[in-house]
Structures are given as C-alpha cells and as structure tokens.
C-alpha positions in Angstrom: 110.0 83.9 91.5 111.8 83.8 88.2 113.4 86.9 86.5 112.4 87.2 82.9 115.3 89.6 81.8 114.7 91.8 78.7 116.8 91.1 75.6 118.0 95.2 76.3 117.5 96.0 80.1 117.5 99.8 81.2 117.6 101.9 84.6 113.6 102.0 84.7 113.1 98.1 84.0 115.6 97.2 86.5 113.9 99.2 89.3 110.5 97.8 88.5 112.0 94.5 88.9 113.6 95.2 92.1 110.2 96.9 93.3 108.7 93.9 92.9 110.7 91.9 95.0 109.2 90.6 98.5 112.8 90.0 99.7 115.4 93.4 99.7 118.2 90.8 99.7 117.3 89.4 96.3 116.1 92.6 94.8 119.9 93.7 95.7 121.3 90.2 94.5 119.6 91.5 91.4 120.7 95.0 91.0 124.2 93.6 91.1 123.5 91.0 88.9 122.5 93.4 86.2 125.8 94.7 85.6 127.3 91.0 84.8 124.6 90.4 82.6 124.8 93.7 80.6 128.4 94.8 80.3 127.4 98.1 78.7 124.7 98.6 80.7 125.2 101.7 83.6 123.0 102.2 86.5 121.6 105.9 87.6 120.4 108.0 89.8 116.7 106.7 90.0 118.1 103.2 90.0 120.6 104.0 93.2 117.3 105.7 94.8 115.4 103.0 94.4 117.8 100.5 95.7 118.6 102.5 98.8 115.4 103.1 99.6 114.4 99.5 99.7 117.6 98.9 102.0 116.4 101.6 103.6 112.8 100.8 104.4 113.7 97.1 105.2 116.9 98.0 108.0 119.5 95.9 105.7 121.6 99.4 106.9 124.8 97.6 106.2 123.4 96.6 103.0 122.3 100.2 102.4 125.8 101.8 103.1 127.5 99.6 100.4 125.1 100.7 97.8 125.7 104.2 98.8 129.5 103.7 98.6 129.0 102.0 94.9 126.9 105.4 93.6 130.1 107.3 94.8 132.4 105.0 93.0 130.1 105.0 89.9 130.2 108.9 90.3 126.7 108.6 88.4 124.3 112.3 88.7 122.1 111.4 91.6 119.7 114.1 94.0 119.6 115.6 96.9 116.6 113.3 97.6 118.7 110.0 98.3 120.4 111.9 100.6 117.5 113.0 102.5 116.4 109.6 102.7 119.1 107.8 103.8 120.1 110.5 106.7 116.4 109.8 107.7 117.1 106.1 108.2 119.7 106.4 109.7 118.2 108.9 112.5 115.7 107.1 112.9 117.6 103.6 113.5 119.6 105.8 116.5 122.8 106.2 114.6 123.0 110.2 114.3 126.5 109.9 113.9 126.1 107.7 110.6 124.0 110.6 109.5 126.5 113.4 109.7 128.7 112.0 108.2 127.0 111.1 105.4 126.0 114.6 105.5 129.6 115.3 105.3 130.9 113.3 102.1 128.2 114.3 100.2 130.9 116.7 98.2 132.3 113.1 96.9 129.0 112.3 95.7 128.3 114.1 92.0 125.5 115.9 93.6 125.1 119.5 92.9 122.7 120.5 95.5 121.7 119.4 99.1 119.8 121.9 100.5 117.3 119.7 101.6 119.9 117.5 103.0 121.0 120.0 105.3 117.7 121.1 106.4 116.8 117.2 107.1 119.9 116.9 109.1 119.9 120.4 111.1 116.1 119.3 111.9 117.2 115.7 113.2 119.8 117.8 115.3 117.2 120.1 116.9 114.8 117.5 117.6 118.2 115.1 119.2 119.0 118.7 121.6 122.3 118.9 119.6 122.5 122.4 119.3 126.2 123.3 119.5 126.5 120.8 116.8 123.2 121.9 114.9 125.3 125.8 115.1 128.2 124.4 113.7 127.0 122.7 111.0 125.3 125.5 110.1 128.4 127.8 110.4 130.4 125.0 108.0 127.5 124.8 105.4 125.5 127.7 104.9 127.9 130.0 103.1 128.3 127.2 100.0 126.7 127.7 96.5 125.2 124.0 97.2 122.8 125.1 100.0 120.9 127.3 98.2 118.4 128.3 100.6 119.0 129.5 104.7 115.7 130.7 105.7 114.5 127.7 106.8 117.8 126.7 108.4 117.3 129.8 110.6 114.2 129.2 111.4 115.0 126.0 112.4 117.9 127.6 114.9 115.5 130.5 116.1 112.6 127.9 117.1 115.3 126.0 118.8 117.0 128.9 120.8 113.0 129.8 121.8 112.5 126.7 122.9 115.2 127.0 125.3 113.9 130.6 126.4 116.9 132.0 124.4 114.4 134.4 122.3 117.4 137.0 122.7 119.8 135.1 120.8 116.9 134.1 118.3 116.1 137.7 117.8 119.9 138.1 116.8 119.6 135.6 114.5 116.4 137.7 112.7 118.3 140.7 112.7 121.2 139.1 110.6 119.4 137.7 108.0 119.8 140.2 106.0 123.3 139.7 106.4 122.8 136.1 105.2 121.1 137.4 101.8 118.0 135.8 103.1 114.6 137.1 103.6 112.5 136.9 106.5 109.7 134.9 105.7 105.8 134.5 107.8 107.4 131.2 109.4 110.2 133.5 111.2 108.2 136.3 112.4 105.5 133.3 114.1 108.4 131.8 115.7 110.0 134.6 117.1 107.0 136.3 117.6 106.0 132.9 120.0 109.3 133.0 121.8 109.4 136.7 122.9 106.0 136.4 123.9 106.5 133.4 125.9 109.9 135.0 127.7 107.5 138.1 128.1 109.9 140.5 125.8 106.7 142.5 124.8 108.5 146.1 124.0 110.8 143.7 121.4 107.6 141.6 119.9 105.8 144.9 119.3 108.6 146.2 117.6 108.7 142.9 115.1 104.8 143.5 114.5 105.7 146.8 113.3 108.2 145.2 111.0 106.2 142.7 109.7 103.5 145.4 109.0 105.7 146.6 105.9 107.8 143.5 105.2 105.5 140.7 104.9 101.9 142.2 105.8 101.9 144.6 103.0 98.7 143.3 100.7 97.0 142.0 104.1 97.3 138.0 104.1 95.2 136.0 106.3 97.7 133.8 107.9 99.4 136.3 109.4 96.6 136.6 111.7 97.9 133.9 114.0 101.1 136.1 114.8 98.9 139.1 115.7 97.0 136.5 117.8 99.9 135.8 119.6 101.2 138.9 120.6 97.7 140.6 121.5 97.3 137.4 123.7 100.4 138.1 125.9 99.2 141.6 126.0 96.3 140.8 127.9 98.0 138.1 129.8 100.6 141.0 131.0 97.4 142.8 132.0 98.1 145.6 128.9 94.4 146.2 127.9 94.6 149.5 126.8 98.1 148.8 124.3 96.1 145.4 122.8 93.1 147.7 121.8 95.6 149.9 120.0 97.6 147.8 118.6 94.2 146.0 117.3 93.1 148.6 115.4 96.3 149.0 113.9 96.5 145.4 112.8 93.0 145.6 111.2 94.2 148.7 109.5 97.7 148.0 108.6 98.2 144.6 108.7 94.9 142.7 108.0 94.6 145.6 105.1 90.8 145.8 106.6 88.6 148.1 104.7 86.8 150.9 106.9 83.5 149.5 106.9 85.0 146.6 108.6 86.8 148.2 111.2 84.6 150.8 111.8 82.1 148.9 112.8 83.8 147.2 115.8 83.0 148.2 119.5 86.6 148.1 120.9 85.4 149.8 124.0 84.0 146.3 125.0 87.6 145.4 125.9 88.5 148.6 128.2 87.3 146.3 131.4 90.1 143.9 131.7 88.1 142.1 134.8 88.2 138.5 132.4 91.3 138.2 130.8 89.9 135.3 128.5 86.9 136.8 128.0 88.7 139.8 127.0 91.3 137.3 124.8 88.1 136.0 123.1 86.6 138.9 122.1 90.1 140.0 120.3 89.8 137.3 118.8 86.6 137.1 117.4 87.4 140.8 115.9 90.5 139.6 114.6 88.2 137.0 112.5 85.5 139.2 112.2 87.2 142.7 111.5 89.0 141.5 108.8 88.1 140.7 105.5 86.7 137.2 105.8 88.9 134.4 103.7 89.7 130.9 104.0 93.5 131.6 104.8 92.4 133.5 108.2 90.1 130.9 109.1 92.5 128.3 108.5 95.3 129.6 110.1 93.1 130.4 113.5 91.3 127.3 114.0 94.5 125.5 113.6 96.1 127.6 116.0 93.9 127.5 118.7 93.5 123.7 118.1 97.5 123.5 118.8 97.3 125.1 121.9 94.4 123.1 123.1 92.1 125.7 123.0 89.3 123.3 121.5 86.4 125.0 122.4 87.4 128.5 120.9 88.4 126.4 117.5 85.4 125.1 117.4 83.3 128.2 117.0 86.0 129.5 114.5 85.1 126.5 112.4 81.1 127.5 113.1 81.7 130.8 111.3 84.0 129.7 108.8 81.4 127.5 107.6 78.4 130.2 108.1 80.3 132.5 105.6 80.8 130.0 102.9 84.0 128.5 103.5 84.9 124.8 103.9 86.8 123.6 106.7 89.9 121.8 105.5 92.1 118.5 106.3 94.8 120.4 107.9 92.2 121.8 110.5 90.3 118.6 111.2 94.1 116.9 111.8 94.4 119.4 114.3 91.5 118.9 115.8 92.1 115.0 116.3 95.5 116.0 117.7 93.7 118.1 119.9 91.3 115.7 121.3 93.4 113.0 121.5 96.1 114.7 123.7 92.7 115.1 126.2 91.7 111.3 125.7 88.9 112.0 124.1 89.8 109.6 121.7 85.8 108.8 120.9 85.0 112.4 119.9 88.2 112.5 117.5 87.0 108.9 115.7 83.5 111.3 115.5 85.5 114.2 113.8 87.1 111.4 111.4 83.5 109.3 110.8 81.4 111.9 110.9 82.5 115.7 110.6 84.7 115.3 108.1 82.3 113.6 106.0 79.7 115.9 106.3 81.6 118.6 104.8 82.8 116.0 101.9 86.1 116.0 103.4 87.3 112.0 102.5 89.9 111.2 105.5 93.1 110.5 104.7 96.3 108.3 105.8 97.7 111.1 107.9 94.8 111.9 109.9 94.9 108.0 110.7 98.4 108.2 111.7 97.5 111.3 113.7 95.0 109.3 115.7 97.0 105.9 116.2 100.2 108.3 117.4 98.5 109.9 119.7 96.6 107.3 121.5 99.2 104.4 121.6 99.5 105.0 125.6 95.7 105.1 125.6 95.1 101.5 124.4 91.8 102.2 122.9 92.6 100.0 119.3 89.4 98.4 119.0 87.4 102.0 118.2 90.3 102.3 116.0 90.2 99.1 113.9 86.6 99.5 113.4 87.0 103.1 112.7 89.6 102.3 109.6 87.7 99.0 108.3 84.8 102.0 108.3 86.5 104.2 106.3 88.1 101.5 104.1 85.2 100.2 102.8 83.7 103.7 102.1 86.8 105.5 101.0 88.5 102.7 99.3 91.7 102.2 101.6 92.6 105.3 103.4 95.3 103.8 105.2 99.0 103.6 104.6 102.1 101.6 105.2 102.1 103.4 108.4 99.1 103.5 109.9 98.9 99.7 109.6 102.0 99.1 110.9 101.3 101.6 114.0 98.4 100.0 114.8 99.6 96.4 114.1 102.1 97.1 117.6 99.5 98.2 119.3 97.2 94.8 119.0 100.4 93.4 119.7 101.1 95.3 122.7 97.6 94.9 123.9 98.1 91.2 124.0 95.4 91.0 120.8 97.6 88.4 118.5 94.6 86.9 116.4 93.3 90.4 115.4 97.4 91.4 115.1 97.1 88.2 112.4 94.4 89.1 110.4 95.5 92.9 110.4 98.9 91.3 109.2 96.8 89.4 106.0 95.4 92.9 104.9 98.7 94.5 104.9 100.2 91.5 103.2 97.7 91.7 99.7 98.8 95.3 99.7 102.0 94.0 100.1 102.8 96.4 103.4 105.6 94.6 105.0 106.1 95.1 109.4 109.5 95.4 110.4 111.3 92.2 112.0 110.1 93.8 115.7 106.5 93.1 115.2 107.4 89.8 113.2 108.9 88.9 116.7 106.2 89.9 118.4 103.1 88.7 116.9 105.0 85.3 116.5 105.7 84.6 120.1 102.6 86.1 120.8 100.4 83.4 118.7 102.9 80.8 119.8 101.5 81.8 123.5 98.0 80.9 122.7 98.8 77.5 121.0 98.3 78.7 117.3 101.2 77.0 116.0 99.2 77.6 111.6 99.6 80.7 111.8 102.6 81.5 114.0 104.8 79.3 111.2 102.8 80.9 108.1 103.9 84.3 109.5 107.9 82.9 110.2 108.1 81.6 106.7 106.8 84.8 105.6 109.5 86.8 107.6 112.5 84.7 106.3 111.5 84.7 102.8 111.6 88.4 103.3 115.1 88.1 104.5 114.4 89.0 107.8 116.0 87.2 110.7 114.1 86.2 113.7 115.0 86.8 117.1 116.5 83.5 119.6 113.2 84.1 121.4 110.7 83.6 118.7 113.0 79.9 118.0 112.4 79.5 121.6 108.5 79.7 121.5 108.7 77.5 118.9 110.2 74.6 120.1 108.2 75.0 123.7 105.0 74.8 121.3 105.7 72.3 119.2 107.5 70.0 121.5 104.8 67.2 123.1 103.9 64.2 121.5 100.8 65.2 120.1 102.5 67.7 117.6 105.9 66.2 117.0 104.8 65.0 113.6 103.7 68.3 112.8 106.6 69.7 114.2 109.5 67.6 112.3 107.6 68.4 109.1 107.5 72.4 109.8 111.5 73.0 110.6 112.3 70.6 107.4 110.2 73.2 105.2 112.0 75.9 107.2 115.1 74.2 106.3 113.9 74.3 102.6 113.8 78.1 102.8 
C-alpha cells in the first residue's frame, strides 16, 4: 500500500500511519523513514509508544530493543507506560533477564517516574519465584523520588512471603510501613489477614482486626467484610466458637459501623453449638451480610470471595439476596463465577451464566469474561460450546470478543485438530484486523496442509509473510509433500512463483 505523506508530517500522523500497517517491518521502515524525509521533524513519546508497542505485540524483540535504544539517544519525554509494556513482553517471551535490565537503565531514559514500572517488574518476579531478587530490587528502588508509591510493592512482598507460609516475615513487613511513609491500605490487611489465618497465627490476626477497626474500618466500608470473613472462618475451623461470636458482634459494631437495630436483632446464641462447623461458618456469614447495613460493596466483595475459594453454592445465595434487596449483581462477580465453575468442569453451567444470567440482569458480557472462560477450559477441550457461545453473543452484543479471546481460542481448534473451523475463525479475526502470532500461523498451516486444503493453507502463508512473519522449516515441509504429485504440480509451480513475488 502506498504512503501518501503530508506536505507537514507530525508525531500523531506518523503513528496513525504506522497503525495502519499490516506488516510491523514496514510500519518501522516507515518510522525511520520519516526523519529523512522531514529533517526538522522530531519524534515523541506517543510516537516511540506506538512503535514499541507494535514491535512489541508482533515479537520483532530485536526490532523492539533498537527502537528503545533510539528513544534514549533522542533523549525525547517519554512515560512510565512504554516501560511497563515492553518489560511485559519481554516476560512474557521468557527473557526476565532482558526485563530487569531494562528496569535498570530506565535512569538513562528522560523519564521522571516509573512506579508502575517497578510494580510490573516486582509482580513478574513473584509470579517467576524470584524472591531474593524481587527483595532486592525492592531494597535498590524503593527509597528514590521516582517510585512514588510502596504500598503496593509491599503488598506484593507480603502476599509472596504468605504464600510461602512466611506470614511472620510478612507481618514484619506491615509493621514497618510506617517506617516506609506508607499507609496500610484494605489490600494489606486481606493479605496478611489470609496468610496468618492460613499458618493458624490467630492471637496475631485478631490483633490486626483490632487495627484495622481504627485505621481503615472507621466509617464502616463494605469490602472489608471479606477480611472479617476470613478471620471468623479460621476461628471456627480452630474450633473457637465462643471467641468468633465475640468477635462478631464487635465487627458489626465496630467495624461494619452497624446500627443497633441491626445488630440487635441477631440470634448469635444459634452459633454456641459448634457440632457443624460449616453450618456454623454459614450462619456467620449470613449475619455478616445480613447484620450489616445492606450495600452493594458488601455484596460484591462476598460473593466474589466465596466464588474464589470455590465455595459456589454459598455465593450463589449471596447473589439471591443481593438481588432481593435491590442491588444488581456486577461483572466482576459473574467473572468469578465462570472461574468458579470452570475450575469444576462445569464448563456448560458457566456458558449459562455468560448466555443467560448475565443477561437477565442487563449485564452485556464482555471480552474478559470470554478470556476467563477460554483460559480456564483449554485442558477441557470443550471449544465447540464455546464458538457457538461467542458467535451468540457477537451477533447480540455487537463483538464482545477481543484480540485475545480469538487468538485463545483459535489454538485451541488448532490443538483439537479442527483446522477448517481454526480457518474461518482466522477470516473473522482478519476483517478486524486481529493478527495470530507466527505459532498458530504454523499450526493451522500444516494442519490444513494435512487434510489436502492446499487454497487455503497458501492464502493463510501469503498472509503470514506479508505480515513479516517467518514460517517455520516444517510448514515449507508440508508444503512441498502436498503439492508434490502430478496432479498439482501446475498449481504448485504457480504458487511458490507468487511466493517468490512477495
């Protein structure tokens, strides 16, 4: 496709242009090319954001890195936001190393604040087990005026150090924010409250409800209900009836901010007999819900919690009262529903939720509860209820799905063997100009060359080349095996000279 260059080009023409390109090699042929053209014209930070992220999003990593190195040279104001993006590629492509050390020379970069940056990274080095490193990097970049934020980078340490039974450590960690100038916020009382509970330090996860009673509790929020829920849980799990039913009645009264009417009104002698221990769990926490002052936060935060921790039933009659005192259940708890079922198989009741519930309550599904589903079914290898489920949708919602969940379910078919419907998934994603990566190129081209569909398997190899991406020996391999035999030599000598062409 021609470029029609403007007479005067600036930052936000240029990345339109390249945005429009099909092939990230010529959109960076023409981001260089500017520069030649335009002798006084200077790229920016949008422009460099653009351009990496097309580098990014296509693998041309190599590609990507020189770009990055030209920003630095050009010393041009750019965010914290490239930053965050490229460190995400490069995690996600296995090379952690590149990452950090990107990290790292981001004071060369005229970039006055990464905070985000730092949080990105310290996540990808919890999630990769790299916790001496993850402490370390804390340790060198938490005390700078460009990280302007440590809570969450705490948190991020505490729910690491929990999840390696080390709720002492994290507990140390809580006790020196202050020291940090930071403020404990709901996010770091849930997750310490979690890992004390789980490591059955109960003397020191009463103590931090107490806190939280006059640090974070004080005008009664809803969503703290779910780290009251926690700790009254383990309570009863440790067999301390009698201390949950106290503490109860202080939560109502001190933390939930109940009025008397509410709390008054509650029977806690039903919990004295201890025989069922769930029983007794769910009656806690139907007063928790019920005691309080009935808002959407509480509801919210309790159906999605239970729904987390499999609980699916419970959640469900959470939802069943929300609804019955005029609240309307939200996306983020029907997304945790479809988790929930899904980790169970039950893969046709979360396609109801998505079909059905959700659009009962005028909830339109979204690309996220899509990708929810297709994540956690890919071992199940149930993508026909799927397909059908998101052409549903499509046609009634007007095209729920993203780049994503196409390409998540577009391996699947493949992986299932299912190349035509892989093919004609690959058309829709093509008019909205949702590009696979080279993988499932290679896959759903040896896979058609397998059932003798030579159209298509050479319509979708011209279409991976003229993106610039390079197919594998094997794919050149299936080629020749298909095309090779007398009937389609003719054929065959005129595809590889228009491949030639390309």
């Amino acid at each position: 496709m021609s470029i029609r260059w403007p007479r005067v080009l600036t930052p936000t023409y240029l990345s339109q242009i390249i945005r429009s390109q099909k092939n990230p090699i010529k959109a960076l042929h023409l981001f260089n090319e500017a520069k030649s053209r335009y002798p006084n014209y200077y790229h920016n930070g949008p422009v460099y954001a653009t351009m990496i992220n097309i580098l990014g999003t296509s693998g041309r990593l190599t590609e990507m890195r020189d770009v990055i190195e030209q920003m630095r040279e050009d010393s041009c104001e750019c965010k914290d936001s490239v930053f965050v993006s490229a460190i995400k590629t490069y995690a996600n492509a296995g090379m952690v190393d590149e990452a950090i050390s990107l990290y790292k020379n981001i004071p060369m970069f005229n970039c006055v604040n990464w905070t985000e940056s730092f949080n990105t990274l310290l996540q990808i080095m919890v999630n990769e087990n790299q916790l001496e490193a993850a402490h370390c990097l804390f340790v060198e970049s938490s005390c700078g005026w460009e990280v302007r934020s440590r809570v969450r980078a705490l948190n991020l340490l505490m729910y690491a150090l929990c999840r390696k039974s080390r709720s002492d450590l994290a507990l140390q960690i809580f006790q020196e924010m202050d020291y940090q100038g930071c403020y404990p916020n709901r996010d770091s009382y849930a997750i310490l409250m979690k890992g004390l509970c789980q490591d059955r330090r109960l003397h020191e996860a009463t103590h931090l409800l107490y806190s939280m009673f006059w640090r974070i509790s004080q005008k009664g929020n809803g969503e703290d209900i779910v780290v009251y829920r926690t700790l009254l849980d383990a309570l009863c799990d440790d067999g301390k009836f009698e201390e949950a039913v106290e503490i109860l009645g202080k939560i109502l009264r001190k933390g939930l901010k109940a009025p008397k009417r509410c709390y008054n009104r509650l029977d806690l002698c039903q919990f004295w007999d201890g025989k069922d221990i769930e029983g007794t769990k769910y009656l806690i926490h139907e007063a928790l819900i019920k005691g309080s002052v009935p808002s959407w936060a509480s509801y919210n935060a309790m159906a999605v919690d239970l729904y987390g921790e499999g609980m699916i039933g419970e959640a469900d009659k959470v939802i069943i009262e929300m609804q019955h005192r005029g609240f309307k259940p939200t996306h983020s708890i029907f997304e945790a529903k479809v988790a929930a079922l899904c980790k169970v198989s039950k893969v046709d009741d979360a396609i109801k939720v998505i079909e059905e519930d959700m659009m009962e309550v005028n909830c339109l599904p979204t690309a996220r509860v899509y990708n929810i589903l297709l994540k956690n079914i890919c071992n199940v290898g149930n993508s026909t209820a799927v397909l059908e489920s998101l052409n549903k949708m499509s046609n009634k919602v007007g095209h729920a799905a993203d780049r994503e969940t196409y390409g998540i379910l577009l391996e699947m078919l493949c992986g299932e063997g299912r190349y035509l419907e892989a093919s004609q998934l690959l058309e829709k994603m093509s008019i909205k100009s949702y590009w696979p990566c080279a993988n499932s190129y290679n896959s759903l081209i040896k896979g058609l060359c397998s059932l003798g569909r030579q159209f298509e398997a050479v319509m979708w190899l011209e279409d991976m080349i003229s993106q610039g991406k390079l197919p594998e020996i094997s794919v050149w391999i299936s080629l020749t095996s298909l095309f090779c035999n007398s009937e389609k030599m003719k054929v065959s000598s005129e595809t590889f000279n228009r491949l030639r062409s390309l």
